[in-house]
Backbone of each chain as nested JSON, in Angstrom:
{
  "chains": [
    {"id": "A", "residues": [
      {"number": 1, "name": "UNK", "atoms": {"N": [46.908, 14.884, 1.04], "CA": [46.785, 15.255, 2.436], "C": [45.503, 14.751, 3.06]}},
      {"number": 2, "name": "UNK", "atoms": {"N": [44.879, 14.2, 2.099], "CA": [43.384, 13.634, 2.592], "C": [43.416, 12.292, 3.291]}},
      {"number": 3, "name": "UNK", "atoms": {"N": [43.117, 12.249, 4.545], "CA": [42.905, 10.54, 5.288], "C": [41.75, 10.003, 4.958]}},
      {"number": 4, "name": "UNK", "atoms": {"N": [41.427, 8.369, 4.21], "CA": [40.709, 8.237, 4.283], "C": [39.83, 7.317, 5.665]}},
      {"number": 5, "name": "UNK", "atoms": {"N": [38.837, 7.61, 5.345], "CA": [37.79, 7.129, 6.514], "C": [38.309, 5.925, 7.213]}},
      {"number": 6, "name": "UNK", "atoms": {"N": [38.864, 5.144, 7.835], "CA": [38.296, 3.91, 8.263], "C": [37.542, 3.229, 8.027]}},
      {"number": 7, "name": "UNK", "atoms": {"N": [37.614, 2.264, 7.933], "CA": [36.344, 0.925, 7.652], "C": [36.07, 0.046, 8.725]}},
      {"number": 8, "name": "UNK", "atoms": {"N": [34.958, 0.323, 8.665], "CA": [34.309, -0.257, 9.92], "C": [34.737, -2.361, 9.254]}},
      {"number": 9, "name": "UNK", "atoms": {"N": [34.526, -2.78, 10.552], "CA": [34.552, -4.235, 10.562], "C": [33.135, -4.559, 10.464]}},
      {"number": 10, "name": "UNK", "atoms": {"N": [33.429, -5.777, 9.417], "CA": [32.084, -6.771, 9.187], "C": [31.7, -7.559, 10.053]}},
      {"number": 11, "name": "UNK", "atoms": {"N": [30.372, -7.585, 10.348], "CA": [29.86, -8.027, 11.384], "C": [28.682, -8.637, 10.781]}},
      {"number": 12, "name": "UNK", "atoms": {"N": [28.141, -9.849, 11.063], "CA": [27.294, -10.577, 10.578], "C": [25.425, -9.614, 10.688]}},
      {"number": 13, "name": "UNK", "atoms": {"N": [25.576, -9.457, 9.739], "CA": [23.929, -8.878, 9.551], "C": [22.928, -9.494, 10.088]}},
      {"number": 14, "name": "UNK", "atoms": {"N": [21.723, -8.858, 10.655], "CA": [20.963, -9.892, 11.855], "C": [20.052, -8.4, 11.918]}},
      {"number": 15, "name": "UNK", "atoms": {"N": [18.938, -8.855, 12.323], "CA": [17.618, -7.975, 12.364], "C": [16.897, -8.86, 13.343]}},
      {"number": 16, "name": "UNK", "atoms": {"N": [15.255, -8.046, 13.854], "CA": [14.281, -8.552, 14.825], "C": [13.202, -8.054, 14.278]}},
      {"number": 17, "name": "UNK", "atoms": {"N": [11.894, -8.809, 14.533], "CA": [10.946, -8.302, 14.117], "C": [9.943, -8.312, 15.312]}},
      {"number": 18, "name": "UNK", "atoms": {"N": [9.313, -7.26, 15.142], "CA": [8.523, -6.463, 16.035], "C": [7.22, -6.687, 15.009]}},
      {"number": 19, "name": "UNK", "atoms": {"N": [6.012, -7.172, 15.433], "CA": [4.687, -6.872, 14.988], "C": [3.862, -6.456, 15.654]}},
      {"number": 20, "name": "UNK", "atoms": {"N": [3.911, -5.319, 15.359], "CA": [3.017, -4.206, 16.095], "C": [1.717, -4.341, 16.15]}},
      {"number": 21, "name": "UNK", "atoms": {"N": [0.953, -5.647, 15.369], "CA": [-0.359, -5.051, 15.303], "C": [-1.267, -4.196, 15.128]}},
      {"number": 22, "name": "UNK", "atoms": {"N": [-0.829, -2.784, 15.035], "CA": [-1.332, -1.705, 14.707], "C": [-0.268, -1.285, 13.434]}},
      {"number": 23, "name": "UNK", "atoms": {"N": [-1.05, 0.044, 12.973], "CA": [0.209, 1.169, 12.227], "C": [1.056, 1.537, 13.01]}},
      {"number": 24, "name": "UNK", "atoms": {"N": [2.435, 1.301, 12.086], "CA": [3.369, 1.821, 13.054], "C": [3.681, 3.363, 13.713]}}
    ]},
    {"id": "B", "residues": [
      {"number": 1, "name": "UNK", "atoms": {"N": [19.795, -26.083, 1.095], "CA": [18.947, -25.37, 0.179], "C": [17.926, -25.126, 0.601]}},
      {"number": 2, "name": "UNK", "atoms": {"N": [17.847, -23.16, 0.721], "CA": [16.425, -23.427, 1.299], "C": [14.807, -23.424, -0.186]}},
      {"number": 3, "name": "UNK", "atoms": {"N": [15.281, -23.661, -1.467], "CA": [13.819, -22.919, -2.461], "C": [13.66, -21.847, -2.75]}},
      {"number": 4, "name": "UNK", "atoms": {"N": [14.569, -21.198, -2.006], "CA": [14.065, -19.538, -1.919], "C": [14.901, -19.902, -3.584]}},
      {"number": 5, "name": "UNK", "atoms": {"N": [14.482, -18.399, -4.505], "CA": [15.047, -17.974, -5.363], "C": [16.667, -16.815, -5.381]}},
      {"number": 6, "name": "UNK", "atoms": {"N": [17.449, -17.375, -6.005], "CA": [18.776, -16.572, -4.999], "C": [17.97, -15.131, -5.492]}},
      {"number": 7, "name": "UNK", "atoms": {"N": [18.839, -14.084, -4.684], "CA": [18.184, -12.638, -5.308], "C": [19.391, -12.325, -6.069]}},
      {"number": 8, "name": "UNK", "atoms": {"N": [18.664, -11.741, -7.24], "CA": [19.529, -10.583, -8.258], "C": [19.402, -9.021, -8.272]}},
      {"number": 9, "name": "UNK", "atoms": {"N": [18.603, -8.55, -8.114], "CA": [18.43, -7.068, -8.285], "C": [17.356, -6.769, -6.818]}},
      {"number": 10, "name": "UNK", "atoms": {"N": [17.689, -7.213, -5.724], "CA": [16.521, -6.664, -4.713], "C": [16.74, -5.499, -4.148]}},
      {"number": 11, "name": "UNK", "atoms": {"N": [15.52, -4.985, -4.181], "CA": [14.67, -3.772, -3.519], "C": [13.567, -4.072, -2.483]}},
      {"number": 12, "name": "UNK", "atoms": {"N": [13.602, -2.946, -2.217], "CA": [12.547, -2.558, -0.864], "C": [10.975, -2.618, -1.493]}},
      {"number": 13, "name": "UNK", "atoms": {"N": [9.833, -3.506, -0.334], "CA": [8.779, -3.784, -1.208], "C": [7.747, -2.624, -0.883]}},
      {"number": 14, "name": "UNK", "atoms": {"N": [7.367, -2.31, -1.417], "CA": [6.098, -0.857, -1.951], "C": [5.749, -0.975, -0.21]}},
      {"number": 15, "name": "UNK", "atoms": {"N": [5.922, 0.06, 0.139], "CA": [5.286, 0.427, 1.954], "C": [6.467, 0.508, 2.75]}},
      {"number": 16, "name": "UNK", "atoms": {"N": [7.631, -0.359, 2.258], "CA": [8.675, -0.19, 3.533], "C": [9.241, 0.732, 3.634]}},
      {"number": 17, "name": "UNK", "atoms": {"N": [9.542, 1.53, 4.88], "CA": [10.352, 2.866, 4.846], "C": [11.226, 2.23, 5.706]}},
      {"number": 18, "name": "UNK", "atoms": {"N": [13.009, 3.237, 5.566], "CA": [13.932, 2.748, 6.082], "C": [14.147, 4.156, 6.901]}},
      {"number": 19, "name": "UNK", "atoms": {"N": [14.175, 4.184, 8.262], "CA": [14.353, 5.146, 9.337], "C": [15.415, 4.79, 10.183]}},
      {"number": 20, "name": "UNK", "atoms": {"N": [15.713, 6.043, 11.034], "CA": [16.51, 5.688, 12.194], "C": [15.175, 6.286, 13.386]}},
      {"number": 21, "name": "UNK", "atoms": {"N": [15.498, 5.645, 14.933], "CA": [14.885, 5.957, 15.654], "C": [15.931, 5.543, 17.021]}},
      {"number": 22, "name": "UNK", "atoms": {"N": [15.996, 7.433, 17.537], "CA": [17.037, 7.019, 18.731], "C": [17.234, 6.413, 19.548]}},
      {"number": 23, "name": "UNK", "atoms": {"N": [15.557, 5.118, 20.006], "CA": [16.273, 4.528, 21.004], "C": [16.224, 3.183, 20.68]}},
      {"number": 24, "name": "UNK", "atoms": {"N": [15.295, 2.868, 19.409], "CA": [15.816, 1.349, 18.506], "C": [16.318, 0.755, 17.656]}},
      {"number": 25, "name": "UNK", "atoms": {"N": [17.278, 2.406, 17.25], "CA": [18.285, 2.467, 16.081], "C": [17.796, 2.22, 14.308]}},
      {"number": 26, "name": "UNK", "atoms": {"N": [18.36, 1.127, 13.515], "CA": [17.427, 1.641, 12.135], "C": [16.563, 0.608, 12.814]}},
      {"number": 27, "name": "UNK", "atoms": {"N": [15.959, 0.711, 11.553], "CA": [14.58, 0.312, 11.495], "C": [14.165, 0.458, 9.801]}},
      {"number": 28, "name": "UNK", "atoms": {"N": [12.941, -0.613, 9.821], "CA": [12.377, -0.756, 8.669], "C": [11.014, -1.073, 9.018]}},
      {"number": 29, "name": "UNK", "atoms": {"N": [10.396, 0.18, 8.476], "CA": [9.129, 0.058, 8.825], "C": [7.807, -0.759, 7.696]}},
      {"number": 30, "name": "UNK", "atoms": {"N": [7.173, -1.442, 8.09], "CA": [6.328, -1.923, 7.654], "C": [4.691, -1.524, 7.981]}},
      {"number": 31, "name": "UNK", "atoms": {"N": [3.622, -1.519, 7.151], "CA": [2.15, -1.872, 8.035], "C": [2.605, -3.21, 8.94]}},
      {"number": 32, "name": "UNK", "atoms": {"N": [2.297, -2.42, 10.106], "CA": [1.775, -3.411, 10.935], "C": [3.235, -4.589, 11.97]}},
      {"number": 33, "name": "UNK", "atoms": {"N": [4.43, -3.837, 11.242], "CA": [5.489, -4.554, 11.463], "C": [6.619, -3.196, 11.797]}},
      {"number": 34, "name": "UNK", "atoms": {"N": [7.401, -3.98, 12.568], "CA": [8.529, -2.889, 12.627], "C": [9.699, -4.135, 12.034]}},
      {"number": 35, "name": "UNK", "atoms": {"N": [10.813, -3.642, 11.604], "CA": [11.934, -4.726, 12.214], "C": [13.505, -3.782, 12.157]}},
      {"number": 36, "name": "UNK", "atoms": {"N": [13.551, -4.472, 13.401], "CA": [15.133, -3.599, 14.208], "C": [16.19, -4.147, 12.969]}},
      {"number": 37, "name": "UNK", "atoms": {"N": [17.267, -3.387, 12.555], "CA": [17.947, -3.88, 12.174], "C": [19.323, -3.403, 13.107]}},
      {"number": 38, "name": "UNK", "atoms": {"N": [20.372, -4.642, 13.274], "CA": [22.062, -3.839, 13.121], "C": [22.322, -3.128, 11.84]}},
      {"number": 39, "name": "UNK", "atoms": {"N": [23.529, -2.578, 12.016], "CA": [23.962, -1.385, 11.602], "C": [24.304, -2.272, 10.11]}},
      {"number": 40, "name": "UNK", "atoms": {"N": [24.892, -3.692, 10.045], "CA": [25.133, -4.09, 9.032], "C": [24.35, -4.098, 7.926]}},
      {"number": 41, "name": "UNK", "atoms": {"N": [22.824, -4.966, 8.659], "CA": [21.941, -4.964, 7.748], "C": [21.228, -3.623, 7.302]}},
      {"number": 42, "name": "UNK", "atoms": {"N": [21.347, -2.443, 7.891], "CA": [20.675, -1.388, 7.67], "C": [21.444, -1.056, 6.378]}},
      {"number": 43, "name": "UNK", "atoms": {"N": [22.62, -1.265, 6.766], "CA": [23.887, -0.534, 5.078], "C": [23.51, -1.486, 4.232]}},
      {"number": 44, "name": "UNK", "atoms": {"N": [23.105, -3.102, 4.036], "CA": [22.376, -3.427, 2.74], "C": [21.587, -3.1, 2.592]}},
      {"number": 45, "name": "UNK", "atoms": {"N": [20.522, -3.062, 3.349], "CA": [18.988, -1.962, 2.634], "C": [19.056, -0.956, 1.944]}},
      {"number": 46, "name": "UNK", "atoms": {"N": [20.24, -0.583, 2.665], "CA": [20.212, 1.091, 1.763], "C": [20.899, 0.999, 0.624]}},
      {"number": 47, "name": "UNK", "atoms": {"N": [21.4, -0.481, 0.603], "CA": [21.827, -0.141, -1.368], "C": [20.936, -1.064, -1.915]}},
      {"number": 48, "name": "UNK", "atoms": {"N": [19.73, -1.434, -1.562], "CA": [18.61, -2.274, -1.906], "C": [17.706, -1.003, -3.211]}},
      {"number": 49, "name": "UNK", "atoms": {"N": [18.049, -0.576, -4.281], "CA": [17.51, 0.05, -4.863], "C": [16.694, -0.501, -5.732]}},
      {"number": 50, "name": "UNK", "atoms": {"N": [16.685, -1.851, -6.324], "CA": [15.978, -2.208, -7.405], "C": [17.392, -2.373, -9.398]}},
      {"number": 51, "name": "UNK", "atoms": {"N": [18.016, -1.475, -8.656], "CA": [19.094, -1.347, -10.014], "C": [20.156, -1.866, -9.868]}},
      {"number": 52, "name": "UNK", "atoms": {"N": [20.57, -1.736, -8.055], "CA": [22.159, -2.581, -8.142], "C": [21.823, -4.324, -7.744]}},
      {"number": 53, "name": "UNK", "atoms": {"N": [22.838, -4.864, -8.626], "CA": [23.027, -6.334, -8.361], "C": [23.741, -6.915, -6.811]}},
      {"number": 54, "name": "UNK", "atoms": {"N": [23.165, -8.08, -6.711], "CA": [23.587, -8.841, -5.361], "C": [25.498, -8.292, -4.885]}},
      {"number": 55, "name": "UNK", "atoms": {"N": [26.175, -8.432, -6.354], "CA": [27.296, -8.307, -6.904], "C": [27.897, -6.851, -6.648]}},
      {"number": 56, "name": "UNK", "atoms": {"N": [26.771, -6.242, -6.873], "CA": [26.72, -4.291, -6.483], "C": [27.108, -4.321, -4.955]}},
      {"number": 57, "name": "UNK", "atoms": {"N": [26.144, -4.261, -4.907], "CA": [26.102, -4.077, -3.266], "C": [26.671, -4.536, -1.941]}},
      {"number": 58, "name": "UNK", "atoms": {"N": [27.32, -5.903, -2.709], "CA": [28.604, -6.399, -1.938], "C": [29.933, -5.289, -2.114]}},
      {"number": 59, "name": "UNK", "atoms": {"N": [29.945, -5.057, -3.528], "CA": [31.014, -4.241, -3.633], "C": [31.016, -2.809, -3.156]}},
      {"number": 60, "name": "UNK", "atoms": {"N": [29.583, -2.281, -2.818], "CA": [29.575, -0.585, -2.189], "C": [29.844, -1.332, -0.796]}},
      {"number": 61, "name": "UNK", "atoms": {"N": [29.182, -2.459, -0.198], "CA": [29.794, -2.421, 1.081], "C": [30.809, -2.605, 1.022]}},
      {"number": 62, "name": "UNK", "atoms": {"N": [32.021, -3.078, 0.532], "CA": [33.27, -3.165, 0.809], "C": [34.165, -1.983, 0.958]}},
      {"number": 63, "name": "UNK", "atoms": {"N": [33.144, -0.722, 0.369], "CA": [33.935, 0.757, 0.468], "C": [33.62, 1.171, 1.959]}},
      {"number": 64, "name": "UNK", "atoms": {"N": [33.131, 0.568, 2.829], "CA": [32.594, 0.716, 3.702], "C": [33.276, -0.018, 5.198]}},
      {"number": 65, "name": "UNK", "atoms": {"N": [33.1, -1.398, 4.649], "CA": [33.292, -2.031, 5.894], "C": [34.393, -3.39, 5.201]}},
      {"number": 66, "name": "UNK", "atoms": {"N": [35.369, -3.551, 6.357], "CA": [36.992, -4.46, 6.002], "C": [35.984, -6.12, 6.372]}},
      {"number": 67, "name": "UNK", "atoms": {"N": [36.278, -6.508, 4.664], "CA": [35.856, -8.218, 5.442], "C": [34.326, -8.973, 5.018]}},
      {"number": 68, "name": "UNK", "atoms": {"N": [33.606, -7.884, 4.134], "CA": [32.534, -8.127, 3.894], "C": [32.04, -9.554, 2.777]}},
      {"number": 69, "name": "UNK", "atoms": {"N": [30.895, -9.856, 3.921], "CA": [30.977, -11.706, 3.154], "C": [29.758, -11.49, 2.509]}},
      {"number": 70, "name": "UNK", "atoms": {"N": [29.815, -11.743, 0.833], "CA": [28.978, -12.35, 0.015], "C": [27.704, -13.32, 0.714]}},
      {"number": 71, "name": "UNK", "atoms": {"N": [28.057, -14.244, 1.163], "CA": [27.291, -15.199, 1.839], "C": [26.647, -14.414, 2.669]}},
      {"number": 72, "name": "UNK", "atoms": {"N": [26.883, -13.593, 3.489], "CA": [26.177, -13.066, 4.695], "C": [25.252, -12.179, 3.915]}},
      {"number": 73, "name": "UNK", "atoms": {"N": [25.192, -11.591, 2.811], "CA": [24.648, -10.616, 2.517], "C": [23.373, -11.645, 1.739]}},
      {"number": 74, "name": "UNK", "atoms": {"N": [23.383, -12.375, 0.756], "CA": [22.498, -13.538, 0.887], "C": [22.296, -13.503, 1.476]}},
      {"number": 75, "name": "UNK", "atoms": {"N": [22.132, -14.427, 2.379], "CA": [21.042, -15.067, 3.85], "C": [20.308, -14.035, 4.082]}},
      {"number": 76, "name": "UNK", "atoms": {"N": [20.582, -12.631, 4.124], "CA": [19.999, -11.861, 4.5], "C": [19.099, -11.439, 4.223]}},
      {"number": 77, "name": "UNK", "atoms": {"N": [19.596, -11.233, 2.978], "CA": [18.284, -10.855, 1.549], "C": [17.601, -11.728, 1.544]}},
      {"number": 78, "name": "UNK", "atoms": {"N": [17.668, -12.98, 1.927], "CA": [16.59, -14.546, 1.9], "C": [15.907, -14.266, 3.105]}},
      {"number": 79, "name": "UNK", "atoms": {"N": [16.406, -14.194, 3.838], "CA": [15.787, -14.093, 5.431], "C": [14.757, -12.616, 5.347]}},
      {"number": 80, "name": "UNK", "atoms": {"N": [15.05, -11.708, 5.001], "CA": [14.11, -10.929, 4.76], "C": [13.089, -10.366, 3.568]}},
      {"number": 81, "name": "UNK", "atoms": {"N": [13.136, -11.373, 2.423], "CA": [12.112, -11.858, 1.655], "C": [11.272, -12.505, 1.572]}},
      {"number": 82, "name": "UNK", "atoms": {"N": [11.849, -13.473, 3.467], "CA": [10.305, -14.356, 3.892], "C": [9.727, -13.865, 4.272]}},
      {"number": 83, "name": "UNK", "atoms": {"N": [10.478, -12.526, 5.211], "CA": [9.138, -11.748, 5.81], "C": [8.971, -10.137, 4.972]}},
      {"number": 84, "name": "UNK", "atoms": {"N": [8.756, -10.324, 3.549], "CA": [8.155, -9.295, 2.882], "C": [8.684, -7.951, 3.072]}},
      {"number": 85, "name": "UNK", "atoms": {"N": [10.448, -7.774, 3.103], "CA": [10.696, -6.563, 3.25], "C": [11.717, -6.119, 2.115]}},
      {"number": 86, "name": "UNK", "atoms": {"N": [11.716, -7.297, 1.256], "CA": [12.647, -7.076, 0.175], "C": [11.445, -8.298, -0.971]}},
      {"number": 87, "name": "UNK", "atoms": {"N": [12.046, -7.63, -2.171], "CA": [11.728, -8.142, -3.378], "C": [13.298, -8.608, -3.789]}},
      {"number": 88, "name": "UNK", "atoms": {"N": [13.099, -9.911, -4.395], "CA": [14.864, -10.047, -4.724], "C": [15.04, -9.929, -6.093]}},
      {"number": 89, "name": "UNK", "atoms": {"N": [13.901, -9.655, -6.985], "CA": [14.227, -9.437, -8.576], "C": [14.24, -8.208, -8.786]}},
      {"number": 90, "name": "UNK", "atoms": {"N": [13.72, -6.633, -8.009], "CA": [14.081, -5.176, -8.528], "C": [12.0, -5.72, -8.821]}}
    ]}
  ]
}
Protein backbone atom coordinates (compact mmCIF):
# COMPACT_ATOMS: atom_id res chain seq x y z
CA UNK A 1 0.00 0.00 0.00
CA UNK A 2 3.12 2.11 0.16
CA UNK A 3 3.76 4.75 -2.96
CA UNK A 4 6.99 5.26 -3.62
CA UNK A 5 8.48 8.79 -3.81
CA UNK A 6 8.97 10.10 -7.23
CA UNK A 7 12.20 10.83 -8.69
CA UNK A 8 13.10 13.90 -9.35
CA UNK A 9 14.73 14.48 -13.00
CA UNK A 10 18.45 14.84 -13.65
CA UNK A 11 19.56 17.96 -14.26
CA UNK A 12 23.08 18.85 -15.02
CA UNK A 13 25.00 19.81 -11.76
CA UNK A 14 26.43 23.42 -11.86
CA UNK A 15 27.46 25.63 -8.83
CA UNK A 16 28.84 29.56 -8.43
CA UNK A 17 31.35 30.83 -6.49
CA UNK A 18 31.09 33.69 -4.32
CA UNK A 19 34.46 35.00 -2.62
CA UNK A 20 33.65 36.72 0.11
CA UNK A 21 36.81 38.00 1.17
CA UNK A 22 36.00 37.90 4.61
CA UNK A 23 34.64 34.85 6.99
CA UNK A 24 31.72 33.73 5.86
CA UNK B 1 41.82 15.61 -20.92
CA UNK B 2 41.97 17.86 -18.41
CA UNK B 3 45.35 16.19 -15.78
CA UNK B 4 43.12 16.35 -13.18
CA UNK B 5 43.32 12.87 -11.39
CA UNK B 6 39.83 11.02 -12.02
CA UNK B 7 38.31 10.92 -8.34
CA UNK B 8 37.75 7.63 -6.44
CA UNK B 9 36.66 8.06 -2.95
CA UNK B 10 35.98 12.06 -2.67
CA UNK B 11 35.13 13.95 0.31
CA UNK B 12 34.63 17.28 1.61
CA UNK B 13 38.04 19.17 2.41
CA UNK B 14 38.70 19.92 6.32
CA UNK B 15 36.64 23.55 6.74
CA UNK B 16 33.85 22.98 4.24
CA UNK B 17 30.43 22.98 5.70
CA UNK B 18 27.42 22.01 3.62
CA UNK B 19 24.24 24.35 4.59
CA UNK B 20 21.06 25.48 3.29
CA UNK B 21 20.31 29.24 3.35
CA UNK B 22 16.75 30.53 2.44
CA UNK B 23 17.47 32.95 0.08
CA UNK B 24 20.71 31.29 -1.74
CA UNK B 25 19.62 27.85 -1.29
CA UNK B 26 22.60 25.10 -0.54
CA UNK B 27 25.58 26.23 -0.18
CA UNK B 28 29.06 25.18 0.68
CA UNK B 29 30.79 27.09 2.83
CA UNK B 30 34.34 27.78 2.76
CA UNK B 31 37.00 30.44 4.63
CA UNK B 32 36.64 33.12 2.73
CA UNK B 33 34.43 31.52 -0.09
CA UNK B 34 30.88 30.71 -0.40
CA UNK B 35 29.72 28.54 -3.41
CA UNK B 36 25.93 28.35 -4.47
CA UNK B 37 25.16 25.10 -5.46
CA UNK B 38 21.84 23.57 -7.58
CA UNK B 39 19.98 21.14 -5.98
CA UNK B 40 21.88 18.48 -8.12
CA UNK B 41 25.18 19.25 -7.05
CA UNK B 42 24.19 19.73 -3.42
CA UNK B 43 22.81 15.75 -3.49
CA UNK B 44 26.55 14.80 -4.62
CA UNK B 45 28.15 16.54 -1.79
CA UNK B 46 26.12 14.99 0.46
CA UNK B 47 27.22 11.55 -0.49
CA UNK B 48 30.83 13.01 -0.67
CA UNK B 49 31.81 11.07 2.59
CA UNK B 50 35.33 9.94 2.06
CA UNK B 51 34.02 5.99 2.05
CA UNK B 52 31.64 5.88 -0.91
CA UNK B 53 33.14 5.39 -4.43
CA UNK B 54 32.60 7.67 -7.61
CA UNK B 55 30.53 4.29 -8.46
CA UNK B 56 28.59 4.77 -4.91
CA UNK B 57 27.31 7.77 -5.29
CA UNK B 58 26.16 7.57 -8.77
CA UNK B 59 24.20 4.72 -7.60
CA UNK B 60 22.53 6.55 -4.23
CA UNK B 61 21.73 9.22 -6.75
CA UNK B 62 19.87 7.08 -8.91
CA UNK B 63 17.50 6.24 -5.81
CA UNK B 64 16.85 9.67 -6.09
CA UNK B 65 16.74 11.22 -9.32
CA UNK B 66 15.43 9.35 -13.11
CA UNK B 67 18.48 9.70 -15.62
CA UNK B 68 21.48 10.27 -13.59
CA UNK B 69 24.82 10.70 -15.71
CA UNK B 70 28.09 9.25 -14.50
CA UNK B 71 29.86 11.84 -16.61
CA UNK B 72 28.08 14.73 -15.05
CA UNK B 73 28.91 13.67 -11.69
CA UNK B 74 32.75 13.66 -12.74
CA UNK B 75 33.09 17.00 -14.15
CA UNK B 76 31.78 17.97 -11.13
CA UNK B 77 33.89 16.45 -8.70
CA UNK B 78 36.84 17.86 -11.13
CA UNK B 79 35.40 21.21 -11.32
CA UNK B 80 35.21 21.44 -7.69
CA UNK B 81 38.61 20.04 -6.73
CA UNK B 82 40.07 23.02 -8.60
CA UNK B 83 38.54 25.14 -6.36
CA UNK B 84 39.37 23.15 -3.06
CA UNK B 85 35.99 21.91 -2.01
CA UNK B 86 36.44 18.30 -2.53
CA UNK B 87 39.40 15.92 -2.07
CA UNK B 88 38.92 13.14 -4.77
CA UNK B 89 40.95 10.28 -2.94
CA UNK B 90 38.76 10.21 0.73
Amino acid sequence: GKELPAKKAWHRPDFVTIDTGMEV
Amino acid sequence: MTGLPEPTVPRLRPGVRLTRDPARGELALLPERVVVLNDTAAAVLAHCDGTTSLAGIVERLAEEYEGVSAEDVRELLLRLAQRRVVDLHG
